[in-house]
C-alpha positions as CSV (number, residue, x, y, z in Angstrom):
1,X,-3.2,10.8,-62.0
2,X,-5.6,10.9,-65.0
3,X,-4.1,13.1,-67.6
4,X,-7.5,14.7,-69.6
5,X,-4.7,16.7,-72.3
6,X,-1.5,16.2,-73.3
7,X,1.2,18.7,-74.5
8,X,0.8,18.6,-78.4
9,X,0.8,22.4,-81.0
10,X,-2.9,23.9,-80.8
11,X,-3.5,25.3,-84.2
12,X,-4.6,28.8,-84.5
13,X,-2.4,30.2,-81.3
14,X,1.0,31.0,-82.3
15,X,3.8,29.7,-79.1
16,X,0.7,27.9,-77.4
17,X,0.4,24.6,-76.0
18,X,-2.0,22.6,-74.6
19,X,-1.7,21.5,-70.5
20,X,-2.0,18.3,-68.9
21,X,-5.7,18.9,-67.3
22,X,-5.4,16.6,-63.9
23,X,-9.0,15.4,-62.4
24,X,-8.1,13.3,-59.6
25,X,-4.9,15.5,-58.1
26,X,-5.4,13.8,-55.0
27,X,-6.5,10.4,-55.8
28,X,-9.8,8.9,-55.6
29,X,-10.6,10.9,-52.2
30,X,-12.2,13.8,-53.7
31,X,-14.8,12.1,-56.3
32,X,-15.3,9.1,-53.4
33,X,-16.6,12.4,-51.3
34,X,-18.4,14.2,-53.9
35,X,-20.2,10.9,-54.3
36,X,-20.9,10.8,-50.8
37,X,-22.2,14.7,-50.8
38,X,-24.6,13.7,-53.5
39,X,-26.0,10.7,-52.6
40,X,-26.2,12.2,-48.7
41,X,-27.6,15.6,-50.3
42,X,-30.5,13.1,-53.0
43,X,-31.3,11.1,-50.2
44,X,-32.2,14.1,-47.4
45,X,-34.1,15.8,-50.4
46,X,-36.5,12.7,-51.1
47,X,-37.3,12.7,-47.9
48,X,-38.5,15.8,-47.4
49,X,-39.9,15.8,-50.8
50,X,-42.3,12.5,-49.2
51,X,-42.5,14.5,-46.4
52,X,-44.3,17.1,-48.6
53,X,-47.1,14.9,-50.1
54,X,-49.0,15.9,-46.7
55,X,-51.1,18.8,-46.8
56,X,-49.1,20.1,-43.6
57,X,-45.9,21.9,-44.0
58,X,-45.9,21.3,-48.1
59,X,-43.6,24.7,-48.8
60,X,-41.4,23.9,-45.9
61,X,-40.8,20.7,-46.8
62,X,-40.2,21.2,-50.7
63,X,-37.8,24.8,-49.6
64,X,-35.7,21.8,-47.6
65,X,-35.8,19.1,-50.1
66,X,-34.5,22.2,-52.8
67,X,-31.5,22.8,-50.4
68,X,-30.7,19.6,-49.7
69,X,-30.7,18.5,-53.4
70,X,-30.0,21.5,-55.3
71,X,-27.2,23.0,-52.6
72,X,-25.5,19.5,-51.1
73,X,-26.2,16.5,-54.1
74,X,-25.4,18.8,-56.6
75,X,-23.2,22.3,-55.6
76,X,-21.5,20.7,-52.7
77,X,-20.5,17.5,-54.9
78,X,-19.5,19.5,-57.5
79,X,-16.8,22.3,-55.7
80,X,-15.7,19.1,-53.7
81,X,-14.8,17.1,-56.9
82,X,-13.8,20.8,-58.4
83,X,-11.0,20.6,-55.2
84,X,-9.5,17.7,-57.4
85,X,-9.0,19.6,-60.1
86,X,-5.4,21.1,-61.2
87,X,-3.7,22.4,-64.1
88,X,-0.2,21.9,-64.8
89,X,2.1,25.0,-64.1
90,X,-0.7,26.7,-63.7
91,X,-2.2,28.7,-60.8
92,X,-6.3,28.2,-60.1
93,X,-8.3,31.1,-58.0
94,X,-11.7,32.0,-57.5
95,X,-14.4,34.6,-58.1
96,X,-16.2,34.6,-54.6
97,X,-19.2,36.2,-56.3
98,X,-19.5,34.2,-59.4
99,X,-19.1,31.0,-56.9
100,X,-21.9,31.9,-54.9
101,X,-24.5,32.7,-58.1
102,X,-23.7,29.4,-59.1
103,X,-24.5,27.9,-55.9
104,X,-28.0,30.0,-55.3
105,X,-28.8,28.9,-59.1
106,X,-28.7,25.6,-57.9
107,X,-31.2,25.5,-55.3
108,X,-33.4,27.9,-57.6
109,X,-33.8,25.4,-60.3
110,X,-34.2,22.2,-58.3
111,X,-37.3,24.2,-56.2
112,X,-38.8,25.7,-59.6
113,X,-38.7,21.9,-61.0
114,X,-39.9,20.6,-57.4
115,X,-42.6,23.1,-56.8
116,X,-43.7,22.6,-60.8
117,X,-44.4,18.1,-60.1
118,X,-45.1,18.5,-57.1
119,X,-48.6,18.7,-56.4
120,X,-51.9,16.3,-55.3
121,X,-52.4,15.8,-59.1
122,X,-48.8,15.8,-60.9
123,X,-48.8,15.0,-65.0
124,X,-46.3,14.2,-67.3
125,X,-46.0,17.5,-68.8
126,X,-45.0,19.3,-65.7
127,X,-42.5,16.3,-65.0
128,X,-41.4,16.6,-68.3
129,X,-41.3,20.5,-67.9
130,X,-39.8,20.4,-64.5
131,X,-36.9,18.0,-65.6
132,X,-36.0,20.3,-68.5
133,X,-35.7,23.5,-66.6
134,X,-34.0,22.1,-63.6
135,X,-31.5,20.1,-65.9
136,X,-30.4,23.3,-68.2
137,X,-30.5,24.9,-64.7
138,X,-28.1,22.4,-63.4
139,X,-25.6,22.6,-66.8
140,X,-26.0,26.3,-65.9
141,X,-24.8,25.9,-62.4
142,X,-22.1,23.6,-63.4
143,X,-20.7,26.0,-66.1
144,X,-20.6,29.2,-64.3
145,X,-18.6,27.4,-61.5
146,X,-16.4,26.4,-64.0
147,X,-16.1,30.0,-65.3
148,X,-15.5,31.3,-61.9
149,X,-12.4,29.5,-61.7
150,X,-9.7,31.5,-63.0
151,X,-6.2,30.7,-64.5
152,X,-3.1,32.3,-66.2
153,X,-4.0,29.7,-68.7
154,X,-6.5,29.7,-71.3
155,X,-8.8,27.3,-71.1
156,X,-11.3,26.3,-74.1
157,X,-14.6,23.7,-74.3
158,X,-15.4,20.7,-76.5
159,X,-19.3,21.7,-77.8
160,X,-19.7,18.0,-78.4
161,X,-19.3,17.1,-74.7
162,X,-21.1,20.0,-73.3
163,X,-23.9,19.1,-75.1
164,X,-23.6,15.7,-74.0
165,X,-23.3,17.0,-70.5
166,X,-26.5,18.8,-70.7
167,X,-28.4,15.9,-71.6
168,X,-27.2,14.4,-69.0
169,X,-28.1,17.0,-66.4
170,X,-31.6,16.6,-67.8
171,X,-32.3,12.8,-67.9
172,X,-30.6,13.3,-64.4
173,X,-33.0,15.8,-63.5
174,X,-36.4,14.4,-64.7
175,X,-35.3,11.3,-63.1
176,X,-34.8,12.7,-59.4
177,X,-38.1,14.8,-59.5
178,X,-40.1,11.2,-60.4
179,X,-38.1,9.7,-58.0
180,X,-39.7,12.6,-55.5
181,X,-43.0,11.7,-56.8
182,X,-42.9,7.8,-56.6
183,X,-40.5,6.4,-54.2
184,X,-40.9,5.7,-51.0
185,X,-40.0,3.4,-48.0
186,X,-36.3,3.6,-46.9
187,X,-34.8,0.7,-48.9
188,X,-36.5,2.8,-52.3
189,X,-35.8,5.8,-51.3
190,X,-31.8,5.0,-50.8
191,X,-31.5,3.1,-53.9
192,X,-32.9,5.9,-55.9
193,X,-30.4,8.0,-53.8
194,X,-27.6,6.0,-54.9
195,X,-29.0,6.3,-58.5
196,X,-29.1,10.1,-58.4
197,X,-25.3,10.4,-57.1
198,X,-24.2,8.4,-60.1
199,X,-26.5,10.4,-62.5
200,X,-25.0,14.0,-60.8
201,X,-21.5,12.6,-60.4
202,X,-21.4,11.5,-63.8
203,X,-22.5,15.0,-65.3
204,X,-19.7,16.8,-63.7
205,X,-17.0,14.6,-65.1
206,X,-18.5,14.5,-68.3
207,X,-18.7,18.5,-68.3
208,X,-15.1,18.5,-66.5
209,X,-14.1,16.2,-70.1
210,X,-15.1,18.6,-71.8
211,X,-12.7,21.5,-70.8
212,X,-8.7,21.8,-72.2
213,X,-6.7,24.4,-71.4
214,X,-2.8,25.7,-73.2
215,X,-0.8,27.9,-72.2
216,X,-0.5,31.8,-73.7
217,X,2.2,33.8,-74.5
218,X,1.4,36.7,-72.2
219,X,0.0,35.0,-68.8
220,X,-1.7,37.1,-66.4
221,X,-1.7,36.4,-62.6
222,X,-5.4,35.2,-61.8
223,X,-7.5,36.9,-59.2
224,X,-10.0,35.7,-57.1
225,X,-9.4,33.2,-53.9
226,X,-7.9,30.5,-52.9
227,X,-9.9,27.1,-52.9
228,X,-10.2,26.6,-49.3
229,X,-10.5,30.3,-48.7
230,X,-13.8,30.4,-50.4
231,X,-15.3,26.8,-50.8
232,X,-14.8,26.0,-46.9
233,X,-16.8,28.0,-45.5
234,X,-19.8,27.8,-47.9
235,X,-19.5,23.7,-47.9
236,X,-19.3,24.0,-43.9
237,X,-22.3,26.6,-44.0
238,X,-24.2,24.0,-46.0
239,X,-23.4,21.0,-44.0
240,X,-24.6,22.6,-40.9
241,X,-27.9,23.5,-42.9
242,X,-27.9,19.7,-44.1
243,X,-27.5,18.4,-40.4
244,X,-30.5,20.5,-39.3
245,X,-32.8,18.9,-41.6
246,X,-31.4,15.5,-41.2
247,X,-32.4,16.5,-37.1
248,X,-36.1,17.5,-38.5
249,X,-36.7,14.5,-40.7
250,X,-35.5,12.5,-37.8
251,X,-38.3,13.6,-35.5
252,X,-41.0,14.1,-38.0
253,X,-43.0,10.5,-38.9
254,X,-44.1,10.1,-42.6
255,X,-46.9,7.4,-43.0
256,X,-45.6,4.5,-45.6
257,X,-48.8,3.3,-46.6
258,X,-50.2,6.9,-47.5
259,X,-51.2,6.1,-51.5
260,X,-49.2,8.1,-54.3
261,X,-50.8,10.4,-56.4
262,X,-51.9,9.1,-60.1
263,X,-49.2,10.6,-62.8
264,X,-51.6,11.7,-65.5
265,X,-50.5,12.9,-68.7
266,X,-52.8,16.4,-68.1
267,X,-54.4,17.8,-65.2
268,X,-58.5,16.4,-64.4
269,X,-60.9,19.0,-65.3
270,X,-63.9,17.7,-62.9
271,X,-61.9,18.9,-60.2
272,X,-61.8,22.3,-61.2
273,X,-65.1,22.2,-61.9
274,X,-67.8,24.4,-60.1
275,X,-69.9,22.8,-57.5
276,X,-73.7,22.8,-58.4
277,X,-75.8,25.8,-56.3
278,X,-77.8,24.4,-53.7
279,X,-81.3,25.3,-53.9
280,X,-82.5,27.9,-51.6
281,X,-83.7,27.0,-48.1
282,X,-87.8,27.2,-48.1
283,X,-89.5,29.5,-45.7
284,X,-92.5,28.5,-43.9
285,X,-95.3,30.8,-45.0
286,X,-96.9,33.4,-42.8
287,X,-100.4,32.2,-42.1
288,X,-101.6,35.6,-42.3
289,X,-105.8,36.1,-43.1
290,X,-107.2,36.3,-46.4
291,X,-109.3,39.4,-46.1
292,X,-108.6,42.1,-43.6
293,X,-110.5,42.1,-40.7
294,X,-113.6,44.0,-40.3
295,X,-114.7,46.1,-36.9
296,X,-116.6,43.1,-35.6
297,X,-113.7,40.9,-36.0
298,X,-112.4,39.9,-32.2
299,X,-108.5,41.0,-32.5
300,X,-107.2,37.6,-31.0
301,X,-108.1,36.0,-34.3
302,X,-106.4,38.6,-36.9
303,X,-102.9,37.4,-35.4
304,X,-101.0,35.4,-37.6
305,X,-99.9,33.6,-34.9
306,X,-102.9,33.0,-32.3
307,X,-102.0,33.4,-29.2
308,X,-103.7,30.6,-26.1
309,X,-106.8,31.7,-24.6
310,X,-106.8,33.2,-21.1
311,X,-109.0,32.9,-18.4
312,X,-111.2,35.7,-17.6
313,X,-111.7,36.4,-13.9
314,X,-114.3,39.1,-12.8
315,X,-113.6,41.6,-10.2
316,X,-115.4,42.1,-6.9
317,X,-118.5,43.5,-6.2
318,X,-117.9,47.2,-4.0
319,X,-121.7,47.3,-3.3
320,X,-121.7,47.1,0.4
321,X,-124.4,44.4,1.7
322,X,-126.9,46.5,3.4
323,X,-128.5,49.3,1.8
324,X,-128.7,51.8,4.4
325,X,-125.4,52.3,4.8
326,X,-125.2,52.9,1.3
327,X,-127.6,55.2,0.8
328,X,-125.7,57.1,4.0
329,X,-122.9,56.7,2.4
330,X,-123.5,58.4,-0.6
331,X,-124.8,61.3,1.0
332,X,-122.0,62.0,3.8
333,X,-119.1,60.5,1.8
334,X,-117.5,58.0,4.4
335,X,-117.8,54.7,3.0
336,X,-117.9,51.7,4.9
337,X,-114.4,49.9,5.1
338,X,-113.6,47.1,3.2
339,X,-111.0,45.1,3.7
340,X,-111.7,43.0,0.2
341,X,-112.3,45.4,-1.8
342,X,-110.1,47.5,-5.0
343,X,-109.6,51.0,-4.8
């Protein structure tokens, strides 16, 4: 057992004591698990994060790597080691609502600083951005689970550690989302998974150091839940949701020797920039006549567009051959048939 307080006077609270504070209530099973959440939760995330460097499926891919980083390595890991936690003669429940803003605050930071470095051109300020707004996220996370855990006791912060602790979270922080930007390969990316655990693990316990708690002379009964009441389910809910992207990172391929993006300290201009007009296409000119034509003009050659000359065939003569007949012709009005000639 690691006693975090012991029982000496706390000055300014008349009858009140301070409580032995117990982390590891069961031994070194729970932080050995919340280790194994984190690193299990880091590693999933960075490869969907790689996974997102493709132009395909980039907002899936970053939505999965914020669940598996923001709701298993971090909010999983930290209720887990949170399990381990007791205070002496002392009742602990839990605010079911308060529990899960804390855990949907943790996948909302870790997308905002994923969606903010992640893109074909990432620069230093948005790392640097990104790692401060998910870390402070993060402390915020880990503080309001902390709050939703009631006691009859009254429990109290060091603002030295908690500071500390946030600093943490954001070195933490910044380092993961350049891990998501420059790792990759298997060996990389679990050594940088291993690397995140300890960074995560290590801000719980530091913001868990920070906390003391003494007992008051009117205790109150807490409300809320039990621990297993309300953190199993959610932990099993997420561990189903972590074993369904472990399946699709399984069957999806990533290409190792894809190159990573440049980190630039700002964003290039020239790419923003807008493409030169193309000059218009030329028309071929209508070849149309100078002057317009006069009466004597033939109309074949006022087209702009001659046409090809035709042949011109003469009709038959209808004169019959012998002039007799003709001239009997004309004045009884029976003509002579012909078989080759056009009525």
């Amino acid at each position: 057992m690691f006693i975090c307080a012991i029982a000496v006077p706390l000055g300014g609270y008349l009858g009140a004591f301070v409580l032995d504070v117990y982390h590891f209530t069961y031994g070194w099973l729970t932080p050995v698990l919340a280790y194994t959440m984190s690193v299990t939760g880091s590693l999933l995330g960075l490869q969907c994060a790689a996974r997102a460097r493709g132009e395909e499926g980039r907002v899936g891919w970053l939505i999965g790597a914020a669940i598996a980083i923001g709701g298993t390595g971090i909010w999983v890991m930290h209720f887990i080691a949170m399990l381990g936690f007791s205070i002496r003669g002392s009742e602990i429940r839990y605010s079911v609502p308060l529990t899960l803003l804390s855990a949907i605050t943790a996948i909302i930071v870790v997308g905002i600083g994923l969606f903010l470095v992640n893109k074909p051109e990432p620069t230093w300020i948005s790392l640097l951005a990104g790692g401060v707004i998910t870390g402070c996220g993060v402390a915020a996370m880990h503080y309001t689970g902390m709050y939703a855990m009631k006691s009859d006791a009254m429990i109290g912060y060091d603002a030295g550690i908690v500071a500390l602790s946030v600093l943490i979270a954001v070195v933490a922080a910044t380092a993961a989302l350049w891990f998501t930007l420059r790792v990759k390969g298997f060996l990389s990316t679990v050594g940088a998974a291993l690397i995140m655990g300890v960074a995560v693990t290590g801000m719980h316990f530091t913001g868990m150091a920070s906390m003391h708690a003494h007992r008051a002379d009117r205790a109150v009964p807490p409300s809320g839940a039990g621990a297993m009441e309300v953190l199993a389910p959610i932990i099993v809910a997420f561990s189903l949701v972590t074993i369904l992207l472990l399946i699709s990172v399984g069957l999806t391929e990533i290409e190792n020797t894809m190159d990573l993006p440049p980190l630039k300290l700002t964003r290039s201009r020239a790419r923003h920039a807008p493409a030169p007009a193309e000059p218009p296409l030329a028309r071929p000119a209508a070849t149309w006549p100078e002057s317009a034509p006069s009466a004597d003009d033939d109309f074949e050659q006022s087209r702009p567009y001659p046409l090809p000359p035709r042949e011109y065939t003469a009709p038959p003569t209808r004169r019959p051959a012998d002039r007799n007949a003709y001239s009997e012709a004309t004045t009884t009005g029976d003509w002579p048939i012909n078989t080759g000639a056009r009525h």
